[in-house]
C-alpha positions as CSV (number, residue, x, y, z in Angstrom):
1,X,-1.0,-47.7,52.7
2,X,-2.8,-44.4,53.2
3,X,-5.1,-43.4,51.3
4,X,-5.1,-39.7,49.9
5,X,-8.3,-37.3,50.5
6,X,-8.5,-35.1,48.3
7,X,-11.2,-32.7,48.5
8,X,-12.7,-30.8,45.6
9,X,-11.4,-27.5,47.1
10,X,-7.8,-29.3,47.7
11,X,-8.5,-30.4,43.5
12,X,-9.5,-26.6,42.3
13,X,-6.4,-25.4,44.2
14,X,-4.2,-27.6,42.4
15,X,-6.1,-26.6,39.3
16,X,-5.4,-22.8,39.5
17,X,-2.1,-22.8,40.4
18,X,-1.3,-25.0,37.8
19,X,-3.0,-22.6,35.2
20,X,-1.2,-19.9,37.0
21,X,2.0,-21.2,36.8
22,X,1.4,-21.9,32.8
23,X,0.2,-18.8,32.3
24,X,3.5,-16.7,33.5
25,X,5.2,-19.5,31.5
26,X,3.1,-17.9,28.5
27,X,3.5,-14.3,29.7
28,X,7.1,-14.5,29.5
29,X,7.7,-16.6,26.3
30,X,5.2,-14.8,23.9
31,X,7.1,-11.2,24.4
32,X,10.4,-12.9,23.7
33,X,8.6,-15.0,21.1
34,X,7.6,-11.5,19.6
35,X,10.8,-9.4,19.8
36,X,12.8,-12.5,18.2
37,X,10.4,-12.5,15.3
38,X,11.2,-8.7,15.2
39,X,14.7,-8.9,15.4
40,X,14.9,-11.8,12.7
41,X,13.2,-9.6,10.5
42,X,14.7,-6.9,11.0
43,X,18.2,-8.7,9.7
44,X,16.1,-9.9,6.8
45,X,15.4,-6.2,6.1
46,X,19.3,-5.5,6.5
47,X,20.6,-8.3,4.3
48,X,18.5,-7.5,1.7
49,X,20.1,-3.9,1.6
50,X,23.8,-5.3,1.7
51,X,23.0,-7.3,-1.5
52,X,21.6,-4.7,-2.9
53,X,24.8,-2.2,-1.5
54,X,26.8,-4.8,-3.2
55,X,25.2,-4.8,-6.2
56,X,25.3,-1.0,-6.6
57,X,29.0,-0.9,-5.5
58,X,30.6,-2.0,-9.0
59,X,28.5,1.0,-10.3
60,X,29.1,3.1,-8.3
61,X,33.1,2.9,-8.3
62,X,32.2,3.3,-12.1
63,X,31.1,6.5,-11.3
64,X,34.1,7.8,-9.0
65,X,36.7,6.6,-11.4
66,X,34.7,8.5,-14.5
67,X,34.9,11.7,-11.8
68,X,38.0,11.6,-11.3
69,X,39.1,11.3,-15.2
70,X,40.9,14.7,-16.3
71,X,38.2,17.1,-18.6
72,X,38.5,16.6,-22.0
73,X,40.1,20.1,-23.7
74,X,37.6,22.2,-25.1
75,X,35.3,21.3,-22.7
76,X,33.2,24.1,-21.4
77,X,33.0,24.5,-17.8
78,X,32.0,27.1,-15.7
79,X,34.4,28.3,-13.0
80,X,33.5,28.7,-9.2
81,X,32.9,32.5,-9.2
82,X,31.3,34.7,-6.1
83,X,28.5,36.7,-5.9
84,X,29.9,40.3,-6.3
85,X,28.8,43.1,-3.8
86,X,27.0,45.1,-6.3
87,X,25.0,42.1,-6.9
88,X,24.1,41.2,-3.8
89,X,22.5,44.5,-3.7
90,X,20.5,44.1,-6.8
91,X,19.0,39.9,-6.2
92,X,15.4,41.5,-5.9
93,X,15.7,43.3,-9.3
94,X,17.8,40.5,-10.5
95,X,15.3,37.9,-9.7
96,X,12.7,39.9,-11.1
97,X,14.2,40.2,-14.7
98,X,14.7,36.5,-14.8
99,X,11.4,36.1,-14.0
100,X,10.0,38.5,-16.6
101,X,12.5,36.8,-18.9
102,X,10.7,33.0,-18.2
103,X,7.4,34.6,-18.2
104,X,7.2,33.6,-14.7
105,X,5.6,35.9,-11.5
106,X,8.1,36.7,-8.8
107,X,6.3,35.9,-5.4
108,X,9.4,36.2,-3.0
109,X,12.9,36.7,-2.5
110,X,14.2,36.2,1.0
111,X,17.9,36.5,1.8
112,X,18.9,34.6,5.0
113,X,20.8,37.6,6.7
114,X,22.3,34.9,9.0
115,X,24.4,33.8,6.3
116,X,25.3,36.6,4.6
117,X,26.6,37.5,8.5
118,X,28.1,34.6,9.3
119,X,31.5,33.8,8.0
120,X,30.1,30.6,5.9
121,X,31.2,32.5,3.0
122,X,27.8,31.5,1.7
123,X,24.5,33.6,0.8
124,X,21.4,31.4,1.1
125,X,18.1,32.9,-0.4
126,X,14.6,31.4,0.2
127,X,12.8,32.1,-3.7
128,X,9.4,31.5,-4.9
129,X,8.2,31.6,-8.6
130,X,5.0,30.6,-10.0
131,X,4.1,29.9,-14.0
132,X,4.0,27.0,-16.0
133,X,6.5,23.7,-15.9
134,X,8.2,24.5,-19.2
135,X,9.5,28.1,-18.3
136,X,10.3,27.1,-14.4
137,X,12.3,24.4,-16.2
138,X,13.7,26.7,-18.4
139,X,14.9,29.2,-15.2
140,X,16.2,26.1,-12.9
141,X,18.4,25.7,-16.2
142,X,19.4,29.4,-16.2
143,X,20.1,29.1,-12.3
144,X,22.5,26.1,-12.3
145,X,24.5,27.9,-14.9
146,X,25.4,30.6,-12.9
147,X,29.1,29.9,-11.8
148,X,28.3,31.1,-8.2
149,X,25.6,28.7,-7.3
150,X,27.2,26.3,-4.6
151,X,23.8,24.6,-3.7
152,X,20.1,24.1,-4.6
153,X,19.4,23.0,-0.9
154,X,15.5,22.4,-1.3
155,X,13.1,22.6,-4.5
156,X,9.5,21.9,-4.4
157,X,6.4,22.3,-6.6
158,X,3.6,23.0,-5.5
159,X,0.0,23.4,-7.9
160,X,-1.7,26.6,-7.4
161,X,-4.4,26.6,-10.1
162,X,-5.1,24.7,-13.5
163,X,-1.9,24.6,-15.3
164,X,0.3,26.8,-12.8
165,X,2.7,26.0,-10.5
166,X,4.7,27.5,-7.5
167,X,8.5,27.0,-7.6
168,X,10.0,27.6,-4.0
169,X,13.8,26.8,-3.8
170,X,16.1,27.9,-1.4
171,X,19.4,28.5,-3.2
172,X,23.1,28.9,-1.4
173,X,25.3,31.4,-3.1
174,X,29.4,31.7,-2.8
175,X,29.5,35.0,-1.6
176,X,32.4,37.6,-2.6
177,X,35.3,38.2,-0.1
């Protein structure tokens, strides 16, 4: 029988190739380790919104079948109208009464000429009021009651000093043919 010789250096060979080989056994289960973790949160995250899609769903077919009923007569509502030429002409001024009318300060009216141009049939206009919450309330009231108003496309508040705010909306308009 023959008796092995192994040397230390023969040993500490051994010994880092074994750690070697372990760790590109690590190196390549730890990043799949990782993105499986990921992934099986990830589908927590998504089954958590189905239930909640299907809890919302019996509500929300409420709401189509409630939009679709037939309006009640003698029920006020305003018809789609357009902007008329004349008007278009006038926003600044017309702007500025409402604004005198809420007690609010006109800071900017800014018609997009791209759409008025264009053939989207829509005006869009960039505003900006400032005053207190109750009478900017009072004029985003006034504003969705005009029968020409297709879309409030952005709103925001912003504070400008104790008790004032700015209003800055950009509106879209149905324009006249």
């Amino acid at each position: 029988m023959k008796k092995l010789d192994l040397s230390s250096t023969t040993i500490a060979y051994l010994v880092i190739i074994t750690l070697a080989a372990l760790a590109i056994i690590v190196a390549g289960i730890l990043p799949s380790y990782r993105s499986i973790s990921a992934i099986k949160q990830r589908i927590a995250e998504k089954q958590l919104e189905i239930e909640r899609q299907e809890a919302l769903f019996p509500l929300f077919m409420t709401l189509v079948k409630d939009v679709q009923k037939k309006i009640p007569e003698g029920f006020a509502v305003p018809k789609n109208d357009q902007v008329a030429p004349r008007e278009l002409s006038q926003l600044e001024n017309i702007f500025l009464q409402m604004a005198k009318y809420h007690h609010l300060r006109l800071k900017e009216v800014l018609p997009d000429t791209q759409s008025y141009l264009e053939e989207s049939k829509l005006l869009k206009i960039e505003l900006a009021f400032s005053g207190h919450f109750e009478d900017i309330r009072q004029l985003l009231y006034r504003i969705c009651g005009w029968p020409y108003l297709v879309d409030i496309e952005r709103l925001t508040l912003q504070p400008e000093e104790s008790g004032i705010l700015q209003l800055r909306l950009r509106i879209a308009l149905r324009q006249h043919e």
